[in-house]
LUMTIKE-645838 format. One record per residue (C-alpha): residue in one letter; x, y, z. Coordinates in steps of 0.2 Angstrom, whole numbers. Layout:
N
NODE  residu     px     py     pz
NODE       A      X      Y      Z
...
//
This chain:
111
NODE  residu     px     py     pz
NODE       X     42    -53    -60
NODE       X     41    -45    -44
NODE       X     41    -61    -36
NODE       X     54    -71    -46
NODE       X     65    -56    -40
NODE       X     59    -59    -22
NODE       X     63    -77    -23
NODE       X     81    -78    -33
NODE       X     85    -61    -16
NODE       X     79    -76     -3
NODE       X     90    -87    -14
NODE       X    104    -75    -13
NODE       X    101    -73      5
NODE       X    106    -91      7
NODE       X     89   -102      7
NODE       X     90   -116     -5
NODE       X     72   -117     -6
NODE       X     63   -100      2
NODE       X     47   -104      7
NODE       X     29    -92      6
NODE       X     34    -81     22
NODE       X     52    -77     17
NODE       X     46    -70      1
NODE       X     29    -59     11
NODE       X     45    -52     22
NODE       X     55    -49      6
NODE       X     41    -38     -3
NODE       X     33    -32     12
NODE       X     48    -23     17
NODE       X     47    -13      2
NODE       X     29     -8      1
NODE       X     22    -21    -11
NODE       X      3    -28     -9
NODE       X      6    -48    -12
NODE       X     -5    -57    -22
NODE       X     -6    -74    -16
NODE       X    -10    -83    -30
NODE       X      4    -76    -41
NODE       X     16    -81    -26
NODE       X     12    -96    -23
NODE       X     14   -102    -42
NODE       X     33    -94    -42
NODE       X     37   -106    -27
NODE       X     26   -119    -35
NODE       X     37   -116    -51
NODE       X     53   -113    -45
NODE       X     53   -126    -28
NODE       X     67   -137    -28
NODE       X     73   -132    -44
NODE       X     92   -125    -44
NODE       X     93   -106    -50
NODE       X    109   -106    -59
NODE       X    102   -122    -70
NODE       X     86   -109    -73
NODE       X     95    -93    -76
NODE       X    107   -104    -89
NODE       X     91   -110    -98
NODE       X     87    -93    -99
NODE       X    102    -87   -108
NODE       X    101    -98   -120
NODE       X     85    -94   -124
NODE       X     89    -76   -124
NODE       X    102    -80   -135
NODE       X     93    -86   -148
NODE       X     80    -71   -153
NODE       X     86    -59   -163
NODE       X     90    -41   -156
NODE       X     91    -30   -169
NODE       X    105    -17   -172
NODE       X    116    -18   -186
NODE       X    122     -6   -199
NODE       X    109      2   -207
NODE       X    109      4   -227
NODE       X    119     24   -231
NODE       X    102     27   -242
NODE       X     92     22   -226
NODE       X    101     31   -213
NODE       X    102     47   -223
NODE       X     82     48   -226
NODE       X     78     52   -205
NODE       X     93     65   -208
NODE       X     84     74   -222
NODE       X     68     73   -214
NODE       X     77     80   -197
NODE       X     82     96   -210
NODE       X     64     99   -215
NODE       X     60     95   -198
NODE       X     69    109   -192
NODE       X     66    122   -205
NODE       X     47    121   -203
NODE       X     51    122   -185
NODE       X     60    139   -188
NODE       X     47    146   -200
NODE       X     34    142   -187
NODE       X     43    150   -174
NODE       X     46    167   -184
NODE       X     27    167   -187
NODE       X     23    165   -169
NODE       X     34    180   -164
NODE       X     26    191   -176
NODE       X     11    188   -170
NODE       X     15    190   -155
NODE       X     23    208   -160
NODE       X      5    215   -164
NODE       X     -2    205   -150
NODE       X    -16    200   -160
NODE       X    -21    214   -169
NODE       X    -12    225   -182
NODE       X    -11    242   -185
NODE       X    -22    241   -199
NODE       X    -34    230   -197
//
């Protein structure tokens, strides 16, 4: 992804079709170890291909996998809220427990 971002940046930055050294700058400038083989298939790939056509292809794909979200079902969305109370109150009784044994710190008066 790295280099796809350093190619469409030398795209931004007004080459039409950035070649191997304009994208080493590009990373190099931020610290990044370049792996050649993975570089040269993004400009392999994307050579002499016009980005807005690509990131338009892209949308549409986007655009046709679900996403999720919704409304959830009232019975659904109540179960986590009545596991969040039980949740919660065996959190309580835990901490209550702790601080009493933390009173006698570790030993009791009558042990």
């Amino acid at each position: 992804m790295r280099y796809v971002a350093a190619y469409l940046l030398a795209v931004l930055g007004g080459k039409a079709s950035p070649a191997q050294g304009d994208l080493e700058k590009i990373l190099g400038s931020v610290g990044i170890e370049i792996d050649q083989t993975k570089l040269q298939k993004v400009i392999k790939d994307l050579n002499g291909k016009s980005i807005d056509e690509l990131i338009a292809q892209g949308r549409e794909k986007l655009s046709s996998m679900p996403v999720g979200g919704g409304a959830a079902p009232a019975a659904a969305a109540a179960a986590p809220a009545a596991e969040e109370k039980k949740d919660s109150k065996k959190e309580e009784k835990k901490a209550e427990s702790e601080e009493e044994e933390d009173d006698d710190m570790g030993f009791g008066l009558f042990d």
